[in-house]
MIDREN-592730 format. One record per residue: residue in one letter; z, y, x of N, C-alpha, C in turn. Coordinates in steps of 0.2 Angstrom, whole numbers, plus 5000, padded with zeros to 4 digits. Last residue first. Example, Ala and Ser with C-alpha at 12.3 -4.5 7.8 and 13.67 -1.06 7.14 Angstrom:
! residues 2
<atom "s"; <5035; 4989; 5064>; <5036; 4995; 5068>; <5039; 5000; 5064>>
<atom "a"; <5039; 4972; 5066>; <5039; 4978; 5062>; <5039; 4984; 5066>>
! end
This chain:
! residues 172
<atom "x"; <4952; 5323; 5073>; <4957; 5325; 5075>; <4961; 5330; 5070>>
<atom "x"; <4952; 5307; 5065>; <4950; 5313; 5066>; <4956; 5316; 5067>>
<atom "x"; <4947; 5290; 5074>; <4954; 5294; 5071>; <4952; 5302; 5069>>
<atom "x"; <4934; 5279; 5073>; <4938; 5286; 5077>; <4944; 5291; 5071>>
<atom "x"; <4939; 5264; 5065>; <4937; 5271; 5066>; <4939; 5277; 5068>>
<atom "x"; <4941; 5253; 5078>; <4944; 5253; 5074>; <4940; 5260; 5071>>
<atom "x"; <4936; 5241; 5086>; <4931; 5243; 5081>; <4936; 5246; 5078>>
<atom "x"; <4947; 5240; 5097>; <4940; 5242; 5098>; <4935; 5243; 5092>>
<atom "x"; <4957; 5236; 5089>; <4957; 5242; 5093>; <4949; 5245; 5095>>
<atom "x"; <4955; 5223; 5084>; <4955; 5229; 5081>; <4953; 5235; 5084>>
<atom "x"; <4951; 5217; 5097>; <4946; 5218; 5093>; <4947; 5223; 5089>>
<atom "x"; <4965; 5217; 5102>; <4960; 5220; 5105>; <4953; 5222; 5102>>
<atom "x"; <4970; 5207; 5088>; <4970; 5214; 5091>; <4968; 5218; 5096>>
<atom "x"; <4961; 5194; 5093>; <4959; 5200; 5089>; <4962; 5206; 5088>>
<atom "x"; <4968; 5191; 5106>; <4961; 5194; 5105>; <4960; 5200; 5099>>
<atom "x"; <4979; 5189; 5101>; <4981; 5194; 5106>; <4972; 5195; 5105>>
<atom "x"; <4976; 5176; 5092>; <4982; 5182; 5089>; <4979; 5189; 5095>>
<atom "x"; <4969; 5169; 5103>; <4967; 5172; 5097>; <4969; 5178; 5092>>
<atom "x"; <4982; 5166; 5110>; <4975; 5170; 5111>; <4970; 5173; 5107>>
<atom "x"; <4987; 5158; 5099>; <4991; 5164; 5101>; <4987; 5167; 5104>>
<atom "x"; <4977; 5147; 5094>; <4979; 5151; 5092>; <4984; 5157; 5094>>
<atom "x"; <4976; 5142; 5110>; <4971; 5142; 5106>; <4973; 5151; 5101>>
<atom "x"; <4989; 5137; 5112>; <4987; 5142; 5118>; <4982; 5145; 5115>>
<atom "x"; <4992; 5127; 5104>; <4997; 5135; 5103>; <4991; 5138; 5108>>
<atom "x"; <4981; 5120; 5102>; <4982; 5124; 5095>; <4986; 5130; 5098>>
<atom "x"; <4983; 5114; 5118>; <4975; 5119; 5115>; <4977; 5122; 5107>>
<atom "x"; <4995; 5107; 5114>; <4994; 5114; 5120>; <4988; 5116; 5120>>
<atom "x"; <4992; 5097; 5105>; <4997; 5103; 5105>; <4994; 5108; 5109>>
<atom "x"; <4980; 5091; 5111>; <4980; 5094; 5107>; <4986; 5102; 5102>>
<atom "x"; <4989; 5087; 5124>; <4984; 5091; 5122>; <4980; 5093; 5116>>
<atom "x"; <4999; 5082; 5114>; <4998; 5083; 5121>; <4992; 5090; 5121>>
<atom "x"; <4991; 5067; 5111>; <4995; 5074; 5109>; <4996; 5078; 5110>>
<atom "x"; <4986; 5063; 5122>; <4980; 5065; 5118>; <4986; 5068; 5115>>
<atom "x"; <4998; 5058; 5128>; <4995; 5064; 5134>; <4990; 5068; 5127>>
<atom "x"; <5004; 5050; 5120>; <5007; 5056; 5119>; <5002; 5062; 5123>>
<atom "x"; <4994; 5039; 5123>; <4995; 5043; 5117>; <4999; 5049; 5117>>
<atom "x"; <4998; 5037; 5135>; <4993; 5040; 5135>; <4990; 5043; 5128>>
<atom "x"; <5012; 5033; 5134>; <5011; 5041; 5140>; <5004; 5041; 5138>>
<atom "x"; <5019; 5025; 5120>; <5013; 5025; 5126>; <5012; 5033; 5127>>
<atom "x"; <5024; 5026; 5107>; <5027; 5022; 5114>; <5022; 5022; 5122>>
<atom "x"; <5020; 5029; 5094>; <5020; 5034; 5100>; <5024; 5031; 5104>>
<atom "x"; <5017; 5017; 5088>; <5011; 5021; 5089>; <5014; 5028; 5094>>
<atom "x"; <5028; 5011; 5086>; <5023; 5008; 5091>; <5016; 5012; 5093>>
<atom "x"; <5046; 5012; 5089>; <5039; 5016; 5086>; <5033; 5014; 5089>>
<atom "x"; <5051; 4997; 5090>; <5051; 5005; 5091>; <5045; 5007; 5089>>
<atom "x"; <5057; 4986; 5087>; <5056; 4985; 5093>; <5054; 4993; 5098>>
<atom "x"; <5058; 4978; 5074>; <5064; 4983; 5078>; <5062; 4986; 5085>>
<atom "x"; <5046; 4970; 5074>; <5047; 4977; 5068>; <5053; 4981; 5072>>
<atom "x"; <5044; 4959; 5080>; <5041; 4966; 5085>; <5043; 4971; 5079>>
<atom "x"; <5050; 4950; 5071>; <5055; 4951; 5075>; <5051; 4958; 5078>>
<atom "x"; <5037; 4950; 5062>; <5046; 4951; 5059>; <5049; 4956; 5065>>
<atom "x"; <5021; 4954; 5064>; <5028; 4949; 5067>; <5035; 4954; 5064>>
<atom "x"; <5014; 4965; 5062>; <5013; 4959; 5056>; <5020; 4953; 5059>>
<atom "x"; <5013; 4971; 5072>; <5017; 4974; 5064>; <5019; 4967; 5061>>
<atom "x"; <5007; 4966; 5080>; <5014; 4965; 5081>; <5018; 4968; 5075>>
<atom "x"; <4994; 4969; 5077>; <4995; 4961; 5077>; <5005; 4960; 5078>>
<atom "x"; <4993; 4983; 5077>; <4994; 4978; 5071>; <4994; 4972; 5072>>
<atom "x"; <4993; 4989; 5089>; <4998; 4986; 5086>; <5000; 4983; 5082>>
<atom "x"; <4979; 4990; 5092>; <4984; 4987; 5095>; <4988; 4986; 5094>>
<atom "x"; <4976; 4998; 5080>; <4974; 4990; 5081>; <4977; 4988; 5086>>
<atom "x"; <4983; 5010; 5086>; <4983; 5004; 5079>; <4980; 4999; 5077>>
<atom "x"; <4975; 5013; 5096>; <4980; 5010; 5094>; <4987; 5006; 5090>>
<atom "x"; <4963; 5018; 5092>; <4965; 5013; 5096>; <4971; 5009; 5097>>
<atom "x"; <4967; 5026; 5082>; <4963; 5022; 5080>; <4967; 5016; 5086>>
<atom "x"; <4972; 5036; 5092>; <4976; 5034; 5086>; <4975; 5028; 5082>>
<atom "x"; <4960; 5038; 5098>; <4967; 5035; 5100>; <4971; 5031; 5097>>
<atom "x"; <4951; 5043; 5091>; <4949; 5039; 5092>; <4955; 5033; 5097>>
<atom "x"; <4958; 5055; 5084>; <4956; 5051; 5080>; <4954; 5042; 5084>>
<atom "x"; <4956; 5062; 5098>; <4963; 5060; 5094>; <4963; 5056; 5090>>
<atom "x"; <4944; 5063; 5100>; <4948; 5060; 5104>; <4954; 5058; 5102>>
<atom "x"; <4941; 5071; 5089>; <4938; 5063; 5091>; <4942; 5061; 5094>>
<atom "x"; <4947; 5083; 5092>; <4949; 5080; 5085>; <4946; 5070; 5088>>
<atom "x"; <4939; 5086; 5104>; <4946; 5085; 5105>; <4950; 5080; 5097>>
<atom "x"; <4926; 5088; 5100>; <4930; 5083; 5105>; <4936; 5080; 5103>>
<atom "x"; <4929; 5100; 5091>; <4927; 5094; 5086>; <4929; 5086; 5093>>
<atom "x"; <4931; 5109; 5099>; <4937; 5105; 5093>; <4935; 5098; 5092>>
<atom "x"; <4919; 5110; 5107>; <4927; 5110; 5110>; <4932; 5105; 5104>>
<atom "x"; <4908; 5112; 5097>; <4911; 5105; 5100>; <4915; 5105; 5105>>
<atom "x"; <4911; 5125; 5093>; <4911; 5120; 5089>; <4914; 5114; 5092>>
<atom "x"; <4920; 5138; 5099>; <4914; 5133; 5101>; <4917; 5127; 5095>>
<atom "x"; <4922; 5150; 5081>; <4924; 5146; 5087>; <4918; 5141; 5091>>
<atom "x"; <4922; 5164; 5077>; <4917; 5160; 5079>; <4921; 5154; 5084>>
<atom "x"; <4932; 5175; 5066>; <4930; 5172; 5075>; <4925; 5167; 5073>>
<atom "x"; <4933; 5190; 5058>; <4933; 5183; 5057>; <4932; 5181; 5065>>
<atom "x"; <4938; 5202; 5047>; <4938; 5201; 5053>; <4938; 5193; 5052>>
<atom "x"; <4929; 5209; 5033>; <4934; 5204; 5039>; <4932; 5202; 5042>>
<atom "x"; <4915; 5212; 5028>; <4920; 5216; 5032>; <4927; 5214; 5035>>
<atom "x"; <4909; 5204; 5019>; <4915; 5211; 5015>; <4918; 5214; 5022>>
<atom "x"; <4903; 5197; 5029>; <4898; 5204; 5025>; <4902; 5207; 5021>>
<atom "x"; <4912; 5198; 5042>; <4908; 5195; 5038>; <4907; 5201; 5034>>
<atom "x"; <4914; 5201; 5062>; <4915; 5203; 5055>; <4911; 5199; 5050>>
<atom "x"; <4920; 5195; 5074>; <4915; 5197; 5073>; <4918; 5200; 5064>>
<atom "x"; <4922; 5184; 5092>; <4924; 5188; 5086>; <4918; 5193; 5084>>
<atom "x"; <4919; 5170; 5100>; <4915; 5174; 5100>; <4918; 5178; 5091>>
<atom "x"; <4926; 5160; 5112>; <4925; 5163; 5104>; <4921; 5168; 5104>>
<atom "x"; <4926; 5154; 5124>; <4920; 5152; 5123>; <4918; 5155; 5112>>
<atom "x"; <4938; 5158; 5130>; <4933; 5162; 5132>; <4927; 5161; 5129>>
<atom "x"; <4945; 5149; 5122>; <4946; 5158; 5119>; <4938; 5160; 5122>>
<atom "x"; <4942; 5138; 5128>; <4941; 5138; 5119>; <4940; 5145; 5117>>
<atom "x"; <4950; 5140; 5140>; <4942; 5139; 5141>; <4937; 5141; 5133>>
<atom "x"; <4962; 5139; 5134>; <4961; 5148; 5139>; <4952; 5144; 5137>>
<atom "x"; <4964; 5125; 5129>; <4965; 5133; 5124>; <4960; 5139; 5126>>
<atom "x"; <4961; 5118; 5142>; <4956; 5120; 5136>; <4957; 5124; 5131>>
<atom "x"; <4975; 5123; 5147>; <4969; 5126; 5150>; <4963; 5125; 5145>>
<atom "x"; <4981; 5117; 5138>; <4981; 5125; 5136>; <4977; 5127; 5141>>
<atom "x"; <4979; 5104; 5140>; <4979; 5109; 5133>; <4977; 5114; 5131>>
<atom "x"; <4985; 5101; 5150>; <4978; 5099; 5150>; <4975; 5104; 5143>>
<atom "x"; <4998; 5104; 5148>; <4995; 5109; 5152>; <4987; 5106; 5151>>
<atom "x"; <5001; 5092; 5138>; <5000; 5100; 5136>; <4998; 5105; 5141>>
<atom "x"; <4998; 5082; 5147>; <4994; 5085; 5141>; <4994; 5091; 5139>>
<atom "x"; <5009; 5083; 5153>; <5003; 5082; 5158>; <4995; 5086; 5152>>
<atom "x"; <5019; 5081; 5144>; <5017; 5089; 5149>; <5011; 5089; 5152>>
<atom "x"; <5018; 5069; 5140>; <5016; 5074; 5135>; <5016; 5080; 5138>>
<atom "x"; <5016; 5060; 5153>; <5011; 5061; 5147>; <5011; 5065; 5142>>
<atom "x"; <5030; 5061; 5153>; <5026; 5065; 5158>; <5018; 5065; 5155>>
<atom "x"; <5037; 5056; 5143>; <5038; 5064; 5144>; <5031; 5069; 5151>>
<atom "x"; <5034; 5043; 5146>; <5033; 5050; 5140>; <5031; 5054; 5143>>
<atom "x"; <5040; 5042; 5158>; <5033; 5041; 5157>; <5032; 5044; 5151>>
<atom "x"; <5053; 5042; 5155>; <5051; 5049; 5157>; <5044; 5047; 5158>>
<atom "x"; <5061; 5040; 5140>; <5057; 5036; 5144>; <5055; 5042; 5148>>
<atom "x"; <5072; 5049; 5135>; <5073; 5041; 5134>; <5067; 5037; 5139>>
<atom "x"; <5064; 5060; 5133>; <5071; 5062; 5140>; <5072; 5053; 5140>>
<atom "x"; <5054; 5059; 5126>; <5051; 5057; 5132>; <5061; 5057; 5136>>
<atom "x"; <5061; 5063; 5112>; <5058; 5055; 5115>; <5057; 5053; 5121>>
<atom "x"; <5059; 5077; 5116>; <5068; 5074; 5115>; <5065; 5065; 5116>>
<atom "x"; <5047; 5079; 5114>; <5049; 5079; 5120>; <5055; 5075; 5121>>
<atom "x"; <5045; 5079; 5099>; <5042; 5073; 5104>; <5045; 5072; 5110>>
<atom "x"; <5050; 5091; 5098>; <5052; 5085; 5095>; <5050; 5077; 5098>>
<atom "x"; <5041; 5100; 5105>; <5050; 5098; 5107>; <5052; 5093; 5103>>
<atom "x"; <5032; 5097; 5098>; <5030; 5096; 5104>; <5037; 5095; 5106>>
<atom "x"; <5035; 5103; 5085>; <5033; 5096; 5084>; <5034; 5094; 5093>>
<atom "x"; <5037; 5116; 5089>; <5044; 5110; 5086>; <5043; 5102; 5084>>
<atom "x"; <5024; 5120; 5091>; <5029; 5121; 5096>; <5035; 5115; 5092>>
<atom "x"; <5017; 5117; 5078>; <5015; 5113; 5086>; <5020; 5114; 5090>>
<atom "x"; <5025; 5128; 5070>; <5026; 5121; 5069>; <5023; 5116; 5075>>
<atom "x"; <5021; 5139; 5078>; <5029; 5138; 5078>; <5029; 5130; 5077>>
<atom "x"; <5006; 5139; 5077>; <5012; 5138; 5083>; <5018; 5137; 5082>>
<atom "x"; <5008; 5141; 5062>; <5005; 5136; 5065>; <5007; 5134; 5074>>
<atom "x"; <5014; 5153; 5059>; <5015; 5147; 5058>; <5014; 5142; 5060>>
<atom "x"; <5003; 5162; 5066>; <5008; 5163; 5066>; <5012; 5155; 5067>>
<atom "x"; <4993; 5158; 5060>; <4989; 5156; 5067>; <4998; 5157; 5068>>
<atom "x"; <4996; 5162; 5043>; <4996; 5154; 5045>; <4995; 5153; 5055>>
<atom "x"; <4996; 5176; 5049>; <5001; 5172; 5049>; <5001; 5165; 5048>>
<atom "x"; <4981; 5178; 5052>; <4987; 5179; 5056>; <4994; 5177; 5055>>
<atom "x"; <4966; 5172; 5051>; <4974; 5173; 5044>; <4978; 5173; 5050>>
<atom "x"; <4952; 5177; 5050>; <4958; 5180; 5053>; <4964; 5178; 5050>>
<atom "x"; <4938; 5164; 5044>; <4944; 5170; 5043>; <4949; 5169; 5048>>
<atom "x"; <4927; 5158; 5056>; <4933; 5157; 5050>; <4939; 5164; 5051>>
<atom "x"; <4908; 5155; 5054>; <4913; 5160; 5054>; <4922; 5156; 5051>>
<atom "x"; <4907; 5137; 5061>; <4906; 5143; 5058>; <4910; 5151; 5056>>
<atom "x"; <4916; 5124; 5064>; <4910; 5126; 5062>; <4907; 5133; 5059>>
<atom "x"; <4930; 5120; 5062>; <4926; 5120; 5069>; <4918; 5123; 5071>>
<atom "x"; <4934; 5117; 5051>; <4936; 5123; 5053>; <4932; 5124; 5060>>
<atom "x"; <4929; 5103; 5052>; <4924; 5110; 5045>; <4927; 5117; 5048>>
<atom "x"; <4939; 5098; 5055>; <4932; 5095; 5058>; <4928; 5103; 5057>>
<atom "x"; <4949; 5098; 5047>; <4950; 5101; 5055>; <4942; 5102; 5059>>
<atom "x"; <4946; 5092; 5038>; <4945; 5100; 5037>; <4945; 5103; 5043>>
<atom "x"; <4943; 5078; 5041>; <4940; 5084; 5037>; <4938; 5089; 5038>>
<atom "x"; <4956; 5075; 5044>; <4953; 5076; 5051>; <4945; 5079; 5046>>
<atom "x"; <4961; 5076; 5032>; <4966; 5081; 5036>; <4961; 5079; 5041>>
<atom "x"; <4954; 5067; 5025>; <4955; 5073; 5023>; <4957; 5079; 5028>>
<atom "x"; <4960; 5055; 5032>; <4955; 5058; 5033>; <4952; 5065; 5031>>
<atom "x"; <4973; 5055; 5031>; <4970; 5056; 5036>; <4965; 5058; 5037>>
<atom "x"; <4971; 5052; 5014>; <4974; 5057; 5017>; <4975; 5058; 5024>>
<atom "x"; <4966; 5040; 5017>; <4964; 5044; 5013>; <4966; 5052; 5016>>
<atom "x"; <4978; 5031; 5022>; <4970; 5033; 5026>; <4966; 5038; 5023>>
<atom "x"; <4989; 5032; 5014>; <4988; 5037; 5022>; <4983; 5036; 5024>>
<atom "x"; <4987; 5024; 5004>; <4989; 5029; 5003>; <4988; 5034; 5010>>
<atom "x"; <4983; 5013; 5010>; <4979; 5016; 5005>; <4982; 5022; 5004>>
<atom "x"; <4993; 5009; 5021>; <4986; 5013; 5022>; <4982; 5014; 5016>>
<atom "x"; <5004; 5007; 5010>; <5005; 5012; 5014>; <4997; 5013; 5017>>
<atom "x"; <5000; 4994; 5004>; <5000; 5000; 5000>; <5000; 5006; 5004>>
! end
């Protein structure tokens, strides 16, 4: 019952991640707001796991710095702009996201089939979370954590420069 109900609804969510990748998207400053804050407490949340194995821990900073270097690379490749009522919107590189969503999706895929042979055993059910037990899984978290805050906060600090620069001359 549980993957009829969560495959759907994964899907949905790698959907829309997919579709935000592609063309003009609105300036919403407070969801980009949000949005850090929640990647930020997910990221500390995960970390508290790594202090129990430090092969985590090191798979999830090794990722979050791989992360934010693609954040910085992902800014320099946005291109800001206006739509035809006049909002401020960005352009993102398509196939930076859309990578990065694969590679997550393809992880996560991966190993869930590697663990479904030991779901299926009684005794490997206490054994510990099977999908975040591995330094290479968290590294693909990881990075996608560390590309959405550097991504999004960049993007915050951009487009008030963009303000600035397209604003109307003030009259004296």
């Amino acid at each position: 019952m549980f993957p009829l109900i969560m495959l759907p609804l994964m899907a949905y969510g790698v959907w829309r991640r997919v579709r935000g990748n592609f063309g003009p998207q609105p300036i919403r400053r407070k969801r980009m707001v949000a949005r850090i804050v929640i990647f930020s407490l997910v990221a500390g949340l995960i970390a508290l796991v790594g202090l129990y194995n430090v092969k985590l821990l090191e798979g999830l900073l090794g990722g979050l710095v791989g992360g934010a270097a693609l954040g910085l690379l992902g800014l320099r490749l946005t291109r800001f702009g206006r739509d035809q009522k006049g909002a401020d919107v960005y352009i993102p590189n398509p196939w930076l996201g859309v990578a990065l969503t694969a590679l997550l999706v393809g992880r996560v895929a991966w190993r869930f089939l590697v663990v479904m042979p030991q779901m299926q055993d009684p005794a490997a059910a206490y054994a510990g979370p099977p999908l975040g037990n591995s330094p290479l899984t968290l590294l693909v978290f990881g990075l996608m954590i560390g590309y959405y805050i550097t991504y999004y906060a960049g993007l915050l600090v951009h487009h008030r420069r963009f303000q600035r620069e397209h604003a109307p001359a003030a009259a004296d």
